[in-house]
N, C-alpha and C positions, 0 to 999 in steps of 0.2 A: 428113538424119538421120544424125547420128556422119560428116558428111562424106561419106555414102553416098546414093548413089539409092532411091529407095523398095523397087525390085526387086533391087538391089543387097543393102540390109540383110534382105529377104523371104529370101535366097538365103543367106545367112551362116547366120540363124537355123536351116536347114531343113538344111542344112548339118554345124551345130553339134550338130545333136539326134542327127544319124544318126553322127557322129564319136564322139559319147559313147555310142550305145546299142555300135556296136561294140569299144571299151571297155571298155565294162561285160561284152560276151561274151567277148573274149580277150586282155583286162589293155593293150592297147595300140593303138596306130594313131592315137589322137585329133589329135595335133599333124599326122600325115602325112598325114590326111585334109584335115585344114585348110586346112594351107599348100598343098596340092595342087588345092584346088577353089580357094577364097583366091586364089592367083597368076593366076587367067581371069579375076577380077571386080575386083582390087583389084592397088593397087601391092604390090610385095613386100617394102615397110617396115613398111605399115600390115600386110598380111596375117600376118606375123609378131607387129607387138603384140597386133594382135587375139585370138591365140592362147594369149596369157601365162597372164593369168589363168583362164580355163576347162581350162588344162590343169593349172595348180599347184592350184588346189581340186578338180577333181576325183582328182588323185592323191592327196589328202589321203583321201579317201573309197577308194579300192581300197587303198592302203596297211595302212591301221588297219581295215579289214571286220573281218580277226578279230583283234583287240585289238593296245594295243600293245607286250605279251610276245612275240608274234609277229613283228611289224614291228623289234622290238629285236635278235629272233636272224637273221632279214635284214640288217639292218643288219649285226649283227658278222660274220657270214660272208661278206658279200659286200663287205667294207668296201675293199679295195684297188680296184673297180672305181667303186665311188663317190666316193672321193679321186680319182681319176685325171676323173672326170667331171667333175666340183667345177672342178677345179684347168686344166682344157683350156679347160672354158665360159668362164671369167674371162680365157683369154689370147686368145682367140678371137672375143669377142662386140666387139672394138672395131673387128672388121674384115668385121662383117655388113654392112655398106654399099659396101663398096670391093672386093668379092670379087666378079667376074661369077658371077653364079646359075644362071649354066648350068654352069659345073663343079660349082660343087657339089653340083646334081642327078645330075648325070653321075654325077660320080666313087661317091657314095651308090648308085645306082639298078643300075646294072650289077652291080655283085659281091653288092648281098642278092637279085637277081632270080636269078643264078648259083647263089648258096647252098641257096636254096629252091629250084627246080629239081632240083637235086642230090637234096635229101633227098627231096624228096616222090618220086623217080623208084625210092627201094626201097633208096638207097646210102647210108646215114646216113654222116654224120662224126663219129665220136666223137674225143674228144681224149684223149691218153695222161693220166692221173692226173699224170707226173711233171711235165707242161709247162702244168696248169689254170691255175697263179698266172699263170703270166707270159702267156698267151692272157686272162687276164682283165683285166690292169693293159695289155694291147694294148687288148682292147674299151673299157675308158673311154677312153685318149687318144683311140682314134677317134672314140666316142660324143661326148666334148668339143668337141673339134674342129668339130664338126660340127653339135653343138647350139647352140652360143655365134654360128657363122653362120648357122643358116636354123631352129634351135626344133627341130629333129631330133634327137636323141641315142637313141633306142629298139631301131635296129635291130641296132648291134653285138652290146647284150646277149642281144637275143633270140635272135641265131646264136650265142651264147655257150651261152645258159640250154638251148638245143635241141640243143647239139654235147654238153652233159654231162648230158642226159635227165632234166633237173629233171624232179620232180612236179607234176603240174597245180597245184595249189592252191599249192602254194610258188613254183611260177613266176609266176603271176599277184599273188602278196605281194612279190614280191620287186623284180617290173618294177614294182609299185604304188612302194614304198619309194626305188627307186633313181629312176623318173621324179621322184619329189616333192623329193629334193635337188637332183637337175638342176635341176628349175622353179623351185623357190628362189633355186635360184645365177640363175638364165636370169633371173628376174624384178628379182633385184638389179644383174645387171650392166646389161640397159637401163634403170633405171633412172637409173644411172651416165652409160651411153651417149646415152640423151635420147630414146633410139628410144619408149620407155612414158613419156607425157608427158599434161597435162593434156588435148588433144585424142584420145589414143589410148586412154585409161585406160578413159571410159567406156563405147566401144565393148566393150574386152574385159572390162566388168564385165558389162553385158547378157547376152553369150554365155553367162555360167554357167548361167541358168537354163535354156534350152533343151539343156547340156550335162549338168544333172544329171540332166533326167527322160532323156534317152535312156538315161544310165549306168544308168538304174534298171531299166529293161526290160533290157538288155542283162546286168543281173548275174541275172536270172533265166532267162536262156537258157542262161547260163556253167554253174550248178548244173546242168542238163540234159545238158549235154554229155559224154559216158564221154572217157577218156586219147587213145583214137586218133581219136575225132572231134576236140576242143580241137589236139591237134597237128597234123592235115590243114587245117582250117581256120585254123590258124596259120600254116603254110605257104602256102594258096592267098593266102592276105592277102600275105601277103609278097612274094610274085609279082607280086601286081597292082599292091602299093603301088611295088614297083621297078620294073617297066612305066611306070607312070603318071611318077613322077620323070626315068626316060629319056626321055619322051613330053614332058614338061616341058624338059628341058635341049637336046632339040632342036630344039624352038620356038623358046625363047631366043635361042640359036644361029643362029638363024636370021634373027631380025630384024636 
């Protein structure tokens, strides 16, 4: 089934449902959940395509939640991290396959597990006003970089969005907006790449459905959430997801 074992595609889908409902709680994680359960069950080409498409429609859905006059002033305010994401993915994504996968977990996994640690320990980072541009047009190169190899680009922003005390609801509009150009870009460069091909495609058109109804539970938990619950559990995520990536990269490492 899609090249997969019975228990194998059982395990995607159940997978995919929980990547999206958390998502739908705290605007982000889907691809890092993915690729992170993904890389046990599957090779790490496939588990990448598989995640294209479920991650670009459902950013299309947290993006435009609330219309898009909203999503339009995201865009123009955060436009330099976006270009920089754009523009990283496309130089990057020809070298998802030749890049050992265990640095890039590594290198990813350590400093957001550090970051989060940090904040949630009571020591917030805030960034000086004067130096925001250029720490934002840092966070895409990075984000790029990093998405165009392994579908990841989520976590720079959101040490970004959490170092200048976004507001919940515009945080979560804003990582909707900017994951949905990444994915775009993400979806067009394998395309190009060859990695999203007629055997991969339809795997990752499946996943959507189990990717929206979890988004769907998940955006009614988000409404529930007050400011410092969304940002504790923004940060425990973060934790765990760079835990898990290190967990990853030294397995790899290790074969």
């Amino acid at each position: 089934m899609f090249g997969l074992e019975p228990w194998q595609f059982a395990a995607a889908l159940a997978v995919t449902a929980f990547a999206g409902f958390v998502k739908g709680a705290l605007g982000f994680a889907m691809p890092m959940i993915m690729m992170s359960a993904f890389g046990s069950i599957m090779p790490a080409t496939l588990a990448l395509a598989a995640m294209i498409l479920p991650t670009l429609f459902t950013n299309v859905q947290q993006g435009f939640r609330e219309g898009t006059g909203a999503a339009a002033q995201s865009i123009i305010k955060f436009r330099l991290h976006i270009v920089m994401v754009a523009i990283f993915i496309c130089v990057s994504a020809g070298f998802a396959q030749s890049i050992p996968q265990w640095v890039m977990y590594a290198l990813l996994g350590v400093p957001i597990t550090g970051f989060a640690i940090w904040q949630l320990s009571g020591r917030p980072l805030a960034l000086n006003l004067r130096h925001r541009r250029r720490a934002e047009g840092i966070s895409g190169v990075i984000g790029g970089l990093y998405g165009g190899i392994s579908g990841i680009w989520g976590p720079p922003l959101i040490v970004y969005l959490l170092s200048i005390g976004t507001e919940k609801r515009e945080q979560v509009r804003v990582q909707g907006v900017v994951f949905l150009i990444g994915a775009v870009t993400l979806t067009v460069a394998h395309l190009v790449s060859g990695l999203l091909n007629a055997q991969t495609l339809p795997l990752s058109a499946v996943l959507c459905v189990p990717a929206f109804a979890g988004m769907k539970v998940g955006f009614a938990l988000q409404d529930r959430l007050d400011v410092g619950q969304f940002r504790r559990w923004t940060l425990v995520l973060l934790i765990l997801t760079g835990l898990n990536l290190v967990r990853r990269a030294l397995e790899l490492w290790s074969l």
